[in-house]
N, C-alpha and C positions, 0 to 999 in steps of 0.2 A: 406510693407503694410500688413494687414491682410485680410485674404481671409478664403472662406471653401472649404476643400477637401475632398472628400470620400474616401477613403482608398481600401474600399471593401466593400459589401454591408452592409448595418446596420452599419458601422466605418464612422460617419462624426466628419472631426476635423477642426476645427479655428488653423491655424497655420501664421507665417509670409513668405509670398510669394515676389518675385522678385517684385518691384512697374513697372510697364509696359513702353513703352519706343517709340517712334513716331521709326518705322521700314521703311514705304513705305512713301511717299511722299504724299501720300492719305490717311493717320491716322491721329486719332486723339483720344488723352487722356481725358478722362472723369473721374472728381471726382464725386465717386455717392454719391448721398444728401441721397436713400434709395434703398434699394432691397427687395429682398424677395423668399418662396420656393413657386414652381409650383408645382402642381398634378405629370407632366412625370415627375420632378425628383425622384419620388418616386419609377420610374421604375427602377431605380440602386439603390437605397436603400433597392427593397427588392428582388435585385437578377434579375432580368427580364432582364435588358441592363448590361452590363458587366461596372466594375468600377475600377478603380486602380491608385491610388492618382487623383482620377480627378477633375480636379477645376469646381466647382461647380456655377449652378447661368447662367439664359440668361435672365432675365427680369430688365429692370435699366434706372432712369435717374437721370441726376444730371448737375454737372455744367463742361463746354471743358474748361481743364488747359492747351493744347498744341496743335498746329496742324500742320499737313504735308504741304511741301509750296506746290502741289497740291489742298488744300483745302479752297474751296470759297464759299459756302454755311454756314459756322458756324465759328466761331470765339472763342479766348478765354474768358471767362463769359459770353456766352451764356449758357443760362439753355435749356438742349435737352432731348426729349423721344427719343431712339432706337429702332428697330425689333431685334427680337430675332433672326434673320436670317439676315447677312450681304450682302445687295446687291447694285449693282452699279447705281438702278433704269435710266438705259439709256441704256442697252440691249433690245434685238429684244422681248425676255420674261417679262419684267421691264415693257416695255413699254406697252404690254397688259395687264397689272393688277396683274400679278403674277411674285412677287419679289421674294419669296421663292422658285421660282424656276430660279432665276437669273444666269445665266451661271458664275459669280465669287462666288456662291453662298457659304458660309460660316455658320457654326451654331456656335451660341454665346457659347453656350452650350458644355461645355468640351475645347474647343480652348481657351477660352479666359475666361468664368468665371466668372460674376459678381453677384457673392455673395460677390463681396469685396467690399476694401473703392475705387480702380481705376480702370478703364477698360481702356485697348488699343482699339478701333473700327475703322478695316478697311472698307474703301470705304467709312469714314467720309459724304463725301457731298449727298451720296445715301442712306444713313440708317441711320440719324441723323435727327433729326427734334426742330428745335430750338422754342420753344414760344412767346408768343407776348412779356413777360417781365421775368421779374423775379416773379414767382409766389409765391403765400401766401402759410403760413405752410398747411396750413388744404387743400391745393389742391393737395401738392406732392404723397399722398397714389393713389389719381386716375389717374394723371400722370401714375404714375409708371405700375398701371393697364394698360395703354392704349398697355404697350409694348409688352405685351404679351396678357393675358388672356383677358382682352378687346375687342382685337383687333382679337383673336381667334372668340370669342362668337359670334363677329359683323359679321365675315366671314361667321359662319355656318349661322345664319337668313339669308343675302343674297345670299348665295349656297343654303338654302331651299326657295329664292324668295319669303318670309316674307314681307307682304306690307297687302295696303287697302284691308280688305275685305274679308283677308284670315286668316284663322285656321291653328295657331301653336301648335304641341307638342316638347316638349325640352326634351331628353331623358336624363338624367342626371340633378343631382341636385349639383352639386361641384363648381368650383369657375367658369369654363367656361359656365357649361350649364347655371347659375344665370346671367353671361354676354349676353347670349343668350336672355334670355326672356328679359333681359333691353333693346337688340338691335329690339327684334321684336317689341317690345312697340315704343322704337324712329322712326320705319318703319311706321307703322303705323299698324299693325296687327288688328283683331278687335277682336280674342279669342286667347286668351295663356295659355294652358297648361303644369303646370310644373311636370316631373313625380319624384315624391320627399318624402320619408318614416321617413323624418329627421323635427321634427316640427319647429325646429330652422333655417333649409333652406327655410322650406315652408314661411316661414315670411318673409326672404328677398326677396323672388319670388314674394311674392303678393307687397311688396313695391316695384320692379321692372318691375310689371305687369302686371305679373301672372291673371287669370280669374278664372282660375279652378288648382284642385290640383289631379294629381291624384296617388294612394298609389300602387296599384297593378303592376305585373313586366309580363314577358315575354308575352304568350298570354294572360294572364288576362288583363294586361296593353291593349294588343292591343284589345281586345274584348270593355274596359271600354273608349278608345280613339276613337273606332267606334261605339257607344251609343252616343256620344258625339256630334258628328257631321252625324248624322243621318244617321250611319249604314256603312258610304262612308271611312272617315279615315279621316285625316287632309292635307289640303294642304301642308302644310309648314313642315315637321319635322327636328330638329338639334338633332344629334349624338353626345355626348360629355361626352363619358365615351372607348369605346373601346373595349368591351367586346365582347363577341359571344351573349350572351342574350342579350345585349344592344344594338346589329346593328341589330340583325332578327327582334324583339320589335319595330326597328324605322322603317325598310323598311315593318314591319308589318301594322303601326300604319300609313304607308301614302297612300290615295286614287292613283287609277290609274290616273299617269296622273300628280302627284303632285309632289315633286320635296325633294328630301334628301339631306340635307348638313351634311357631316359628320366631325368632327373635334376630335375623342377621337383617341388617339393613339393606332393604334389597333395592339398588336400582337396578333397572334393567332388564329386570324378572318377567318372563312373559307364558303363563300357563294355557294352553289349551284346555276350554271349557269341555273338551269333550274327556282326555285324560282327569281332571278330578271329575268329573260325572263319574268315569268308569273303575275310577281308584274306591271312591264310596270311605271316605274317611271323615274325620273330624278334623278342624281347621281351626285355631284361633292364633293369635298372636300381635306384632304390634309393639312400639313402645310401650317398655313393661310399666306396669305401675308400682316400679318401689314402693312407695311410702305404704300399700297396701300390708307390704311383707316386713319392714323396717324395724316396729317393733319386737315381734321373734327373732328377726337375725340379728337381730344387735343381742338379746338377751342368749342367744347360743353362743355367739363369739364371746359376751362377757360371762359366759359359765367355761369355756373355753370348750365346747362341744364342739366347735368347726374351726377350722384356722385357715381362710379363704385367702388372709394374707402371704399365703406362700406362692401365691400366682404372681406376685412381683418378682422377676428376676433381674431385673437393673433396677440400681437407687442410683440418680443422682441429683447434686443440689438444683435449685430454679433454674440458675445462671445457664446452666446446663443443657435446659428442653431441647434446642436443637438437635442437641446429638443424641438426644431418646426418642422423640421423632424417627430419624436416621435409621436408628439400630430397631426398631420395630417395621418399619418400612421394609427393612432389609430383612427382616425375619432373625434377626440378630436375638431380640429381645420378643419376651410376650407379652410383659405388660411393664410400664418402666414409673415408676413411685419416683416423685419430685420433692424435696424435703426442703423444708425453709427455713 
């Protein structure tokens, strides 16, 4: 099959890889219908996480060609969305809401790869989520979304307890923070601020909306998000960039008392314990746990209640990834959908 590999940073190549093979009795082979590049892959593309021929790609769904005789939850031609995080969803962690922290816990990401045409997924019947049917062309791009950045965005509004009544800032304007302000709008939020310098993001915010926009970054941002909500801050703030400006900015930008979901991958990140002392907020975050959320957002996108798929702004074929790498690197692109 062919798959993408990074080599080294900046070196991604489409080469032919081994086709995958049912190993445990609890796997299961997946032909994917579509993939696509995440923002954190760009962390080894430009040197940050270490790379070296690595197979590339955790975000995938598509249709189960084989399964482990273990596995009784999904069948062959079932069409299934994944997490990007393999887990047994029946652990003591599973079972509280957080599967990314699954004690067989697995990352799709570099193990396994699905930047390709097939993926091997262990613990099939925990991390697999099959659909009501066979879905139409025009649904598989938000599909695909739900596996990853979807399902990331939804996490951080409910870690910022996003609901009636309360004031969202989305700190980040890229593919996850834009899932963000879609999931606070489906919570029911009643103000969403998107914090966004890109006129072409700020349009998909307010189509996923967004209330307000606003341009300014570190303390300006936070001065212009406490004007906003009269001086106090926002209840609700999601994180969804990873930066040092971008976490001080969001636990800047949230009232005491309110509640921070953080979802950007933070290296680097370094808080004075005396600043969140004196901030007095709520903190959770982390590799989200899809599969928690996977059954609702699949059945909204297959009612057609959300259309997450529009955060794809470049498609191009496999052969291709390099130059969607490229074009997100460069800001070209938000999120760039690979088709097989």
């Amino acid at each position: 099959m062919r798959g993408v590999v990074m080599y080294k940073a900046g070196d991604v190549r489409v080469e032919d890889r081994d086709d995958p093979k049912i190993i445990e009795p609890t796997d299961a082979v997946v032909r994917l219908t579509a993939t696509c590049i995440c923002g954190s892959d760009l962390w080894p593309y430009r040197g940050v996480e270490p790379a070296d021929h690595t197979a590339m790609g955790h975000e995938y769904a598509g249709v189960v060609e084989e399964v482990g005789s273990d596995v009784k939850n999904v069948k062959p031609g079932d069409f299934v969305v994944g997490s990007f995080v393999i887990s047994d969803n029946t652990c003591e962690i599973c079972r509280s809401g957080y599967q990314s922290g699954c004690v067989h816990r697995e990352f799709v990401a570099g193990a396994i790869g699905t930047q390709a045409e097939k993926a091997r997924i262990p613990h099939a019947d925990g991390t697999l989520v099959p659909t009501p049917g066979q879905p139409d062309e025009d649904l598989i791009p938000s599909l695909l979304a739900a596996s990853d950045v979807l399902g990331t965005g939804w996490y951080g509004a409910v870690a910022a307890e996003a609901g009636p009544g309360k004031t969202v800032a989305v700190v980040g304007d890229g593919a996850v923070g834009l899932m963000a302000v879609l999931a606070a709008k489906q919570l029911g939020a009643e103000r969403i601020t998107a914090m966004s310098r890109h006129p072409e993001r700020q349009e998909l915010a307010r189509y996923y909306g967004a209330t307000d926009i606003v341009e300014e970054r570190g303390d300006e941002g936070v001065a212009k998000i406490k004007e906003l909500t009269g001086g106090l801050g926002a209840h609700s703030v999601v994180e969804a960039v990873g930066t040092q400006e971008s976490t001080m900015q969001a636990i800047g930008a949230t009232r005491p008392g309110g509640h921070l979901g953080f979802v950007g991958v933070n290296y680097d990140v370094t808080i004075k314990g005396i600043d969140l002392f004196f901030a007095g907020i709520h903190v959770e975050g982390g590799p989200a746990p899809v599969r928690r959320f996977l059954p609702d957002l699949i059945q909204l996108i297959w009612d057609r209640k959300i259309d997450p798929g529009r955060v794809f702004d470049l498609t191009l074929p496999l052969d291709q990834a390099a130059e969607g790498y490229t074009a997100m690197d460069e800001r070209r692109a938000t999120k760039v959908l690979l088709t097989l």
